[in-house]
C-alpha positions, 0 to 999 in steps of 0.5 A: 526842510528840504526845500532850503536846499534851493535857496538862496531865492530872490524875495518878492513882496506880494500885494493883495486886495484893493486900493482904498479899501482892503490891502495887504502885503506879504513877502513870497521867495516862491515865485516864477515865470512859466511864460514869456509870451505872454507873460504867465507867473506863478507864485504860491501862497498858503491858505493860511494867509491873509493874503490868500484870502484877498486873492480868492476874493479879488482874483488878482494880485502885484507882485513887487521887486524888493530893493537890500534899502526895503529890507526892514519893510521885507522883514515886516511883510513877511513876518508879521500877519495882517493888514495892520503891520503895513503902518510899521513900513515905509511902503508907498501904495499908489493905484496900479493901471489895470487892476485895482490892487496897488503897486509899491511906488518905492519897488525896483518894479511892479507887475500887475497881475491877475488870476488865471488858474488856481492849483492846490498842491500840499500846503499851499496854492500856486496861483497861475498869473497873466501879467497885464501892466508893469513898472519899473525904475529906470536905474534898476534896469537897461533893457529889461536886464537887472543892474545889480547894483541896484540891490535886488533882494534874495532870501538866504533863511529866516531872517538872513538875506543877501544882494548880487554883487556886481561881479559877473561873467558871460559865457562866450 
């Protein structure tokens, strides 16, 4: 497993489907910006999720920033398969502005997605994302930059993860 060499990476949690209806969750470290303007993610996703199978349906996802408080709901989403875990968390699911999957109202923020290009590689798809709304809590960020006290969530391995310490330093 190569490809832990990378890690730690932050950990998102992706939300699929549509509110009120079918809606699933699931913990993803494979997430990216390849766009500023505009704003273009990619995030793969393994056919064998049902995630996958609410994305191919609804071609749109939310990718949602995680807090070290959400942590036990990251295990959950992330280990646990099927709709039915979402009862074990804590997750508020509320509409999102522009596309009909929910946001997690309790995320340090929320960027609604949807699918502008699907590219299979290995065993999973990269899903190619214009971002068209997001959210965020105002104490988690000043001017788009993450305060690190806020306690954003990054992946370590299997079931160990870390947060940022508030110690940083600027190159002059």
């Amino acid at each position: 497993m190569a490809y832990r060499l990378l890690y730690p990476l932050r950990t998102y949690l992706v939300v699929s489907g549509k509110f009120g209806e079918e809606v699933n969750v699931m913990a993803a470290d494979w997430v990216t910006v390849v766009s500023a303007k505009p704003l273009i993610i990619v995030v793969a996703i393994a056919p064998t999720r049902y995630t996958y199978k609410l994305v191919e349906r609804y071609g749109e996802l939310v990718i949602s920033v995680p807090s070290m408080d959400m942590l036990q709901d990251v295990w959950v989403v992330g280990s646990e398969h099927g709709p039915e875990k979402l009862r074990k968390t804590k997750l508020e699911l509320v509409p999102a502005q522009k596309v009909g999957t929910p946001i997690i109202r309790n995320a340090l923020a929320n960027l609604e997605c949807r699918v502008i290009g699907r590219h299979p590689y290995g065993d999973h798809v990269l899903y190619v994302c214009e971002v068209v709304a997001y959210h965020y809590k105002e104490g988690a960020y000043k001017e788009f930059e993450p305060k690190l006290e806020a306690g954003f969530l990054a992946h370590i391995a299997w079931n160990k993860f870390t947060t940022f310490m508030s110690e940083y330093r600027e190159v002059q």
